[in-house]
Structure formats: structure tokens, C-alpha cells
C-alpha positions, 0 to 999 in steps of 0.5 A: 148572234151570241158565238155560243147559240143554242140554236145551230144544229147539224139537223134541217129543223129545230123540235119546238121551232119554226122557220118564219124567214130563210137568209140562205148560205153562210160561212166560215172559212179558215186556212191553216199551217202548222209552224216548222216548229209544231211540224217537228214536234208532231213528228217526234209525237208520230214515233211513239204512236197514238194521238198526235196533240199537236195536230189535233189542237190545229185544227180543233182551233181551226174547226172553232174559228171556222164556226165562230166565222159563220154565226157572224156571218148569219147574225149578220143577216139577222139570223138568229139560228143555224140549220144543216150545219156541215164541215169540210176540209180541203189540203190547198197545198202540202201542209195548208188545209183550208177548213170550211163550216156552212149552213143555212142561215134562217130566222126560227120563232117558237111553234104554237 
């Protein structure tokens, strides 16, 4: 299954498709930290207010990797679309977040 699939969507169904076989769950996990280094740099971005770039760079890598992990996990299966596609995200530990993309794996075919 091609990393950038038209067919993945946050929806239960797709306008124009059918679901001909479901494969059930599948996912993307990633854990992340960000480097001492990166911490400092973060903090000194916090002093001056808005956007922290730095954080926002982690985990929008984190959230891509997590993503790209479940669409190999569905083409795996044979899948070639994702529905209800969901994220979550879970601090394991000061500084650890562990990022989790999910959905249902399933085999559309154009309707009609």
C-alpha cells in the first residue's frame, strides 16, 4: 500500500466505494523523546511565547511515522484502504510520549 493513499480517511466509509472485505485493526506505534539538547532549545523558544517549533516538529515526525507504520501494516494484510482513522497519545514517562495511529483496515472496490 502506496505511503501517500488516497484511500485513508478519518470517516467509516468512503463516498463512491464499497467495502467488499474487512482485515480488522491495524497500527502505527512510535515512542519519542526529545534529545537534552532539543530540550534546551524548546525552553529558550517557551520564554518568548508562541509556537514552540521544536516540539511541534517531534511530534508532527512522530505522528507521520505512526501513520506511515499502519498503512504498512494494512498493505500487509492486503488492504488497500484505511477507515476511522484515529490518533492517541500517551506520556510513558517525563518526556516519552508514545504515539499510536489506528484504524480499520479493509478492501474497497468502486460502487456500481
Amino acid at each position: 500500500m502506496s505511503q501517500t493513499h488516497p484511500l485513508t480517511t478519518t470517516a467509516f466509509e468512503l463516498p463512491g466505494y464499497r467495502v467488499v472485505k474487512s482485515f480488522g485493526v491495524v497500527r502505527g506505534i512510535v515512542v519519542r523523546s526529545r534529545s537534552i539538547i532539543g530540550n534546551i532549545g524548546a525552553g529558550l523558544q517557551s520564554i518568548f511565547g508562541g509556537n514552540i517549533s521544536l516540539y511541534t516538529s517531534l511530534c508532527e515526525r512522530a505522528r507521520d511515522d505512526a501513520f506511515n507504520q499502519m498503512l504498512t501494516h494494512a498493505g500487509q494484510l492486503g488492504a488497500n484502504a484505511v477507515l476511522g482513522v484515529r490518533y492517541d497519545a500517551t506520556e510513558i514517562a517525563t518526556g516519552i510520549t508514545e504515539v499510536l495511529c489506528y484504524g480499520t483496515a479493509v478492501h474497497v472496490e468502486p460502487a456500481g
